[in-house]
C-alpha positions as CSV (number, residue, x, y, z in Angstrom):
1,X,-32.3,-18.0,-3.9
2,X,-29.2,-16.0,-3.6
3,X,-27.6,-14.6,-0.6
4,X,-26.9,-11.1,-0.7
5,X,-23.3,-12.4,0.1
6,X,-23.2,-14.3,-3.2
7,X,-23.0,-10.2,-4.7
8,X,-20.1,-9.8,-2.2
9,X,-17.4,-12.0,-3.2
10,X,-16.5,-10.0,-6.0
11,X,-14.8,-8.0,-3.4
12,X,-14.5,-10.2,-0.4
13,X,-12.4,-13.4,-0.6
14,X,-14.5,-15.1,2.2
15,X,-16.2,-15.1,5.2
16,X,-13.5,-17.1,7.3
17,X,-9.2,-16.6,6.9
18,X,-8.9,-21.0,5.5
19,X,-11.2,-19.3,2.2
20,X,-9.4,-16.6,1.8
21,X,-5.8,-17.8,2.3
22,X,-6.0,-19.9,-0.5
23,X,-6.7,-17.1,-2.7
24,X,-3.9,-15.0,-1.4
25,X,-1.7,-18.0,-2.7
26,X,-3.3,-17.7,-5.5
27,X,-2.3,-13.8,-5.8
28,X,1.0,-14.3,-4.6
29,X,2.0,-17.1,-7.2
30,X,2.2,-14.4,-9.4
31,X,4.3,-12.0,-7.3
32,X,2.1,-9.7,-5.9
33,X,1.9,-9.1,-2.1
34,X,-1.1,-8.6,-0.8
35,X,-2.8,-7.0,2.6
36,X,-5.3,-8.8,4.4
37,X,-8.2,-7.3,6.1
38,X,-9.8,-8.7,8.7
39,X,-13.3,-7.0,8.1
40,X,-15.8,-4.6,10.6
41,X,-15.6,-0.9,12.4
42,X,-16.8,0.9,15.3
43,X,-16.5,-1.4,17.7
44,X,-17.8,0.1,21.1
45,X,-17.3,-2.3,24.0
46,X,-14.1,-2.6,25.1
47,X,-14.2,-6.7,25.6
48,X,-15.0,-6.9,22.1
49,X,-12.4,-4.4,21.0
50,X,-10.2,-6.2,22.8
51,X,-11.4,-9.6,21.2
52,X,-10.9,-8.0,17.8
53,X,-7.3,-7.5,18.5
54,X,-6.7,-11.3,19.8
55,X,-8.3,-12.2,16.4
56,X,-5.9,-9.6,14.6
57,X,-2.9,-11.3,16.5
58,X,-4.1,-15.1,15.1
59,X,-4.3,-13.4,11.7
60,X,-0.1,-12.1,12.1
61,X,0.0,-16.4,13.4
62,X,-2.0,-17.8,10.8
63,X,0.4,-15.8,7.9
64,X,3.5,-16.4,9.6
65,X,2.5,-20.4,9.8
66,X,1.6,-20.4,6.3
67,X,4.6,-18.4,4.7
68,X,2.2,-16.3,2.7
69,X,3.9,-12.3,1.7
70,X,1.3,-10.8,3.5
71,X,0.9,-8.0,6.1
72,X,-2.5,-6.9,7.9
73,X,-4.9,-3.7,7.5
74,X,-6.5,-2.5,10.7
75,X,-9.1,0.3,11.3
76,X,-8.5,1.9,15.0
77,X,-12.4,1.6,15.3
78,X,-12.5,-2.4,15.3
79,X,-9.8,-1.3,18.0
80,X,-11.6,1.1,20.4
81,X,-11.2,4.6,19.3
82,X,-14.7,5.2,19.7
83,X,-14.2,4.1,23.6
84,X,-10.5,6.1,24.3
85,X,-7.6,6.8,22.7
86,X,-5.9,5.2,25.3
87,X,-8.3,1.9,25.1
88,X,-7.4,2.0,21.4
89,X,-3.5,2.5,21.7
90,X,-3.2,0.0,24.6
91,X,-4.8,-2.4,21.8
92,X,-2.8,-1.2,19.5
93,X,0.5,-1.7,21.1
94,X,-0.4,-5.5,21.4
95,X,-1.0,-6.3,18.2
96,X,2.6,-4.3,17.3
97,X,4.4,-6.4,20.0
98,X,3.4,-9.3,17.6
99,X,4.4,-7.4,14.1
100,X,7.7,-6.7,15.8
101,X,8.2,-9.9,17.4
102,X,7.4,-11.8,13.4
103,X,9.0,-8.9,11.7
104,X,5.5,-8.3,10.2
105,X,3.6,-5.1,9.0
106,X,0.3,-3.5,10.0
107,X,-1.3,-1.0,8.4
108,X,-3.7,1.5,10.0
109,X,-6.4,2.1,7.6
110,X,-7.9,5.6,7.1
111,X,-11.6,5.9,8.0
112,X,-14.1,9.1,7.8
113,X,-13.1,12.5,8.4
114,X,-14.2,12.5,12.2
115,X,-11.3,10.0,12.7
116,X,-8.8,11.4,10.6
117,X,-6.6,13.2,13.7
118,X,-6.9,10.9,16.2
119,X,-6.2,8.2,13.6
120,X,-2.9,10.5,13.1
121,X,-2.0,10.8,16.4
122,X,-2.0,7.3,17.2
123,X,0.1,6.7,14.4
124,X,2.5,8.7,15.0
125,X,2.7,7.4,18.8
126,X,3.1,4.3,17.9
127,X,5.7,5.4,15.1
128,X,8.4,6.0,17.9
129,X,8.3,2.0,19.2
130,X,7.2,0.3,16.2
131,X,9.1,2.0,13.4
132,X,9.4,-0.3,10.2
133,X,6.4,-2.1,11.1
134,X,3.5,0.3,11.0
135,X,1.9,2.1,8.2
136,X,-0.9,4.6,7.7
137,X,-3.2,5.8,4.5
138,X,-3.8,9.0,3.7
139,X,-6.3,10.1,1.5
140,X,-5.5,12.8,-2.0
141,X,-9.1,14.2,-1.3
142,X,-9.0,15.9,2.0
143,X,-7.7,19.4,2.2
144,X,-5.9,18.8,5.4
145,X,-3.7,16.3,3.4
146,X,-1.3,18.9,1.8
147,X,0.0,19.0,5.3
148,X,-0.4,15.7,6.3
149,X,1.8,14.2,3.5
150,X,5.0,16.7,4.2
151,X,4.6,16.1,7.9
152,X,4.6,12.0,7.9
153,X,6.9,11.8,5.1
154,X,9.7,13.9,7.5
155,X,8.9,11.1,9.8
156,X,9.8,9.0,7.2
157,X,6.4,7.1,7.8
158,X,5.1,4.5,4.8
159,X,2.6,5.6,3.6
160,X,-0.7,4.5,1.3
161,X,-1.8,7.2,-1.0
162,X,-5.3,6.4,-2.1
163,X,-8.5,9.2,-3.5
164,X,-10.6,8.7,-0.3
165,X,-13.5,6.3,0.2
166,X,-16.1,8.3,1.8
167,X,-18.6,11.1,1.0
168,X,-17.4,14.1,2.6
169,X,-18.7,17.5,2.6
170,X,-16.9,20.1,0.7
171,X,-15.5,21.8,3.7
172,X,-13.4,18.7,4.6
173,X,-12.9,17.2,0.8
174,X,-12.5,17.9,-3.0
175,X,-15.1,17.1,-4.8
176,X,-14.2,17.7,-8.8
177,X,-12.3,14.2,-9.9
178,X,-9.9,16.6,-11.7
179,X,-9.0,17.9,-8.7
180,X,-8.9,15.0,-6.7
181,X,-6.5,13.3,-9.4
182,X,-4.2,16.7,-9.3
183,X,-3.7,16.7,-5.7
184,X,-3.3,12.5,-5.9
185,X,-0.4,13.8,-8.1
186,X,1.3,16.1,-6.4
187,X,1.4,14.2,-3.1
188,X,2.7,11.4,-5.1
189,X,5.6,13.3,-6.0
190,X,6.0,14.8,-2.6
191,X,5.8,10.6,-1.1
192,X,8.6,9.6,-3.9
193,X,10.8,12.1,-3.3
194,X,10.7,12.0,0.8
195,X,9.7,8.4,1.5
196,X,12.0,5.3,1.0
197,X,9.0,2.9,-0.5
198,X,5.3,4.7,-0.9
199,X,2.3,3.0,-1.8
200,X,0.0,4.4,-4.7
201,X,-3.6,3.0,-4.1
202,X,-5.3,3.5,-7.0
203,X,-7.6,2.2,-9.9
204,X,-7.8,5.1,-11.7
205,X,-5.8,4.4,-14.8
206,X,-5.0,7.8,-15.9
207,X,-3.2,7.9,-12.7
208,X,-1.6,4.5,-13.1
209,X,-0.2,5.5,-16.7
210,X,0.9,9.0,-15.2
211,X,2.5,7.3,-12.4
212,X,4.6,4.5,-14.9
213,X,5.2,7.5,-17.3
214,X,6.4,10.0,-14.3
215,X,8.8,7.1,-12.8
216,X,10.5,6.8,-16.8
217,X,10.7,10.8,-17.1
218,X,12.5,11.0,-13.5
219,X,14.7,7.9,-13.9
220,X,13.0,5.4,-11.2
221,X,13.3,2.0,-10.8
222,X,10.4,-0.1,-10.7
223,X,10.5,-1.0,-7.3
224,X,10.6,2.6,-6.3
225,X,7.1,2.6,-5.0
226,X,4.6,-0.2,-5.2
227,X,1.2,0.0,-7.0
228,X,-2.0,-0.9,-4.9
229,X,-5.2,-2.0,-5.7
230,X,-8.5,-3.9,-4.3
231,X,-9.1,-7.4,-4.3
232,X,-11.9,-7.7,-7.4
233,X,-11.3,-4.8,-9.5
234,X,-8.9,-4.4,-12.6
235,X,-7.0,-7.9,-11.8
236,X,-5.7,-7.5,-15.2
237,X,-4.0,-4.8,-14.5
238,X,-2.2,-6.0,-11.7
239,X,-0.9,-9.1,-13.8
240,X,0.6,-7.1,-16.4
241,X,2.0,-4.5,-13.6
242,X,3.5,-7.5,-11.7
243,X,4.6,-9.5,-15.2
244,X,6.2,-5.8,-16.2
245,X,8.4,-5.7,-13.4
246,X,6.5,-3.2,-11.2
247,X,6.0,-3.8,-7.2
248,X,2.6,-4.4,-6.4
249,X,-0.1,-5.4,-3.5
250,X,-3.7,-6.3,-3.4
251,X,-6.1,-5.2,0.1
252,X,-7.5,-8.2,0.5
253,X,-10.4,-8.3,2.6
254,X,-12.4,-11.1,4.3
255,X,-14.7,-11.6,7.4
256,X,-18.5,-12.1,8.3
257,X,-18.7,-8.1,8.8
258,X,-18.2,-7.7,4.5
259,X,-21.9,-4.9,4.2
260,X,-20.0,-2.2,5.0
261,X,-17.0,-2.3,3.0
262,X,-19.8,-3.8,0.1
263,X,-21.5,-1.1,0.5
264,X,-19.0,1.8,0.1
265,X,-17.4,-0.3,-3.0
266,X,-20.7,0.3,-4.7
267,X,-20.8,3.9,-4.0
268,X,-17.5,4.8,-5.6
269,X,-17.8,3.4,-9.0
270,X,-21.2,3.3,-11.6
271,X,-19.3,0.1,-12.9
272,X,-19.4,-1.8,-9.5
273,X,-23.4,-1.3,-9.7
274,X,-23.5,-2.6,-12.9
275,X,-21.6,-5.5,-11.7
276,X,-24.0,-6.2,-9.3
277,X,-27.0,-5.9,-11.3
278,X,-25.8,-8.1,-13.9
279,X,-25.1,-10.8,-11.5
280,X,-28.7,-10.3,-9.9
281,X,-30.1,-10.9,-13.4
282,X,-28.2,-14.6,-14.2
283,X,-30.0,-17.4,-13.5
């Protein structure tokens, strides 16, 4: 009988960091970075947050002791936010201590709409102290994100550019592709110009060839910006990115709290069903 986990792993490299590491090896023997993500959300008691971000801190240990290129993905939730701000930026600031004290990288992960201010704020708090080793996403499909990109790229913040990972209503959100993909474009642009090293978080690969075909037409580099992508979906791709020369990173994620993040994965794409109910018919 199969686990539901067993219908996981395409996406999650393992329940514990010794699986996973050896995977990120793996990805990094063929020169892509990669961003490990120490799995859950909406954490709301503050001993746990606070356990959450010792565990975080061992992660920053465990990939400094084993040389992997790696930095770390955080959502402010596993941290508190859902208790205080100040609960959440207290935690925050620890785990940054580390990064600085390593010369490592977190990034703050964008979660649902509800979060996306506070998630902001904090960012940018922590921006002033921890400058050059923080990070935030922002997502193409909000409409507050016009304004978000110009303001955190005069910060000169780095920034991941991905669609957006949750159903929101059309108040907050786009909701054509088309225009998702359009506004995915022009903040690109906007990220290029302003920022020294953007992230483009995408497996859409209209977007990829428009983004390859936009760096030749203006005259970039290749490592200009760095292509992004999920752990399990369109690893090809990423091998011939990295083999072509182009900067690239994988989110890697891992941890006993995978449903969630499973879950959402099968809501974006028709093809990640079909993966799944494929694998549920095999023997």
């Amino acid at each position: 009988m199969k686990t539901p986990y067993i219908f996981a792993k395409r996406f999650v490299a393992g329940e514990s960091y010794d699986v996973a590491e050896k995977k990120v090896q793996r990805i990094n023997q063929k020169r892509i970075r990669v961003t490990l993500d120490l799995l859950g959300e909406n954490i709301k008691d503050a001993t746990t947050a606070a356990e959450t971000v010792d565990a975080y801190i061992e992660l920053l240990e465990q990939i400094k002791a084993s040389t992997l290129d790696s930095s770390i993905s955080v959502k402010l939730t596993m941290m508190g936010l859902d208790i205080s701000e100040e609960v959440c930026y207290a935690n925050l600031s620890r785990l940054l201590d580390t990064a600085k004290a390593h010369n490592q990288f977190v990034r703050i992960d964008m979660e649902g709409s509800d979060y996306t201010q506070a998630t902001i704020d904090l960012f940018k708090r922590a921006l002033k102290t921890y400058q050059g080793h923080v990070g935030i996403v922002l997502q193409a499909y909000l409409h507050r994100t016009e304004k978000d990109v110009a303001d955190l790229a005069a910060l000169g913040a780095d920034i991941r550019l991905c669609k957006g990972a949750y159903r929101e209503p059309a108040n907050i959100a786009l909701q054509s592709m088309d225009d998702i993909r359009a506004a995915y474009k022009e903040y690109a642009k906007v990220l290029i110009e302003k920022t020294a090293f953007p992230r483009m978080a995408t497996h859409d690969g209209s977007l990829v060839t428009w983004l390859q075909e936009y760096a030749t037409s203006e005259g970039l580099a290749k490592d200009r910006f760095e292509f992004q992508m999920l752990y399990g979906l369109r690893e090809k791709t990423m091998n011939e990115l990295s083999a072509d020369g182009w900067k690239t990173c994988i989110y890697v994620p891992y941890g006993t709290m995978w449903f969630p993040y499973f879950t959402r994965r099968l809501m974006e794409r028709k093809e990640n069903v079909f993966f799944i109910a494929t694998t549920l018919l095999k023997p």
